[in-house]
C-alpha positions in Angstrom: -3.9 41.2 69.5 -4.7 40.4 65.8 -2.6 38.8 63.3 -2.7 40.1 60.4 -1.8 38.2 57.0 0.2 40.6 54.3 -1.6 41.7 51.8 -1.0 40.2 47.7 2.9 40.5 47.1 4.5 40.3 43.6 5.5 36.4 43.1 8.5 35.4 44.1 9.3 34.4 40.5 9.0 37.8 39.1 10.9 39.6 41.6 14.6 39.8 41.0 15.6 41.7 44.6 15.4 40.3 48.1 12.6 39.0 49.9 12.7 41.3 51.9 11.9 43.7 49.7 9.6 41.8 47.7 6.6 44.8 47.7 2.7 44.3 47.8 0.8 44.4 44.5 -1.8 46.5 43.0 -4.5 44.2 44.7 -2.2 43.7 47.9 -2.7 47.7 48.9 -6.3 47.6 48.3 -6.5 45.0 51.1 -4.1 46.7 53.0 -6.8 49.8 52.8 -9.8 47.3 53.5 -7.6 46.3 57.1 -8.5 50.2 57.8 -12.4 49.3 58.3 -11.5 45.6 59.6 -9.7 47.2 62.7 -11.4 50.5 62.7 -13.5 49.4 66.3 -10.2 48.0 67.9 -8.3 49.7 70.4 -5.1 49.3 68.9 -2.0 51.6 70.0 1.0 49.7 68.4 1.6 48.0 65.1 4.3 45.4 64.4 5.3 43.7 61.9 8.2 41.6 60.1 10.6 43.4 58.4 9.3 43.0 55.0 7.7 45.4 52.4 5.0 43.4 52.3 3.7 43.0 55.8 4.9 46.9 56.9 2.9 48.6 54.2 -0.3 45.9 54.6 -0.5 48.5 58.2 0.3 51.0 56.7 -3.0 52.7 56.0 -4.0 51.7 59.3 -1.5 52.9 61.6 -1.3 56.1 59.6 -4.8 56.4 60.1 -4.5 56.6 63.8 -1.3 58.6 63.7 1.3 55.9 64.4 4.4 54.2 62.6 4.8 50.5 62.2 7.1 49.3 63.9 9.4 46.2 62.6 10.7 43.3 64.9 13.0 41.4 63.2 12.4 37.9 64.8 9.2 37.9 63.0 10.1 37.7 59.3 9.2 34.2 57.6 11.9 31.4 59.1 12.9 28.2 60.1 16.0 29.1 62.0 15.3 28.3 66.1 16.5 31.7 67.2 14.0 33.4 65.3 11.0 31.2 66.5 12.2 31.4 70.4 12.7 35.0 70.0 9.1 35.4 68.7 7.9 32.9 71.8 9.9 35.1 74.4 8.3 38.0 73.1 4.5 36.8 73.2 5.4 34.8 76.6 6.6 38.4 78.0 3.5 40.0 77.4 1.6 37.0 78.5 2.8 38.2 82.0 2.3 41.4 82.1 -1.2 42.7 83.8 -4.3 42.9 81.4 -7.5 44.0 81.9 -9.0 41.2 80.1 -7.7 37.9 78.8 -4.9 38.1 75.5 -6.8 37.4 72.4 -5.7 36.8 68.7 -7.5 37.5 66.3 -6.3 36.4 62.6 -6.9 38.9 60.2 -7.3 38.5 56.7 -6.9 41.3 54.2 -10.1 42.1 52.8 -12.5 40.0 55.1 -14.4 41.0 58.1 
């Protein structure tokens, strides 16, 4: 599993609309192409992310590039609230379980690094 880090947003102090909403920058979708060649040896067959501009359209070039969508789960946007951090533990504690051939790694992954 790798986290990855959204790529350069427009500062919060310029942007008028919701966070959410809040999209990547000029230099934000050139590291969301560089994450192509960072995960380009990974067997990846899903791609989450929070529902934000910002983090779905740092995959985007990725996923596309394998022929998939990103797909958003909504405990994972930015928050202090308890629900939101217990819903993201569930969800890695589920898959925890589940049969793997190897081990469950994470690998963080910033955009623009190898």
């Amino acid at each position: 599993m790798h986290l990855v880090r959204h790529g350069v947003a427009m500062d919060r102090s310029a942007w008028s609309g919701s966070d959410r909403g809040r999209p990547l920058t000029e230099s934000g979708w050139r590291q969301a192409l560089a994450i192509v060649a960072v995960l380009e040896d990974s067997p990846i067959v899903r791609f989450l992310a929070s529902p934000t501009v910002r983090c779905a359209d740092t995959l985007l070039p990725a996923a596309h590039g394998r022929g998939l969508v990103v797909e958003e789960l909504p405990f994972l946007f930015e928050s202090n609230e308890p629900e939101s951090v217990a819903a993201a533990g569930r969800w890695l504690q589920d898959r925890s379980d589940q049969p793997h051939d190897h081990a469950l790694h994470l690998r963080w992954t910033v955009p623009g690094r190898r």
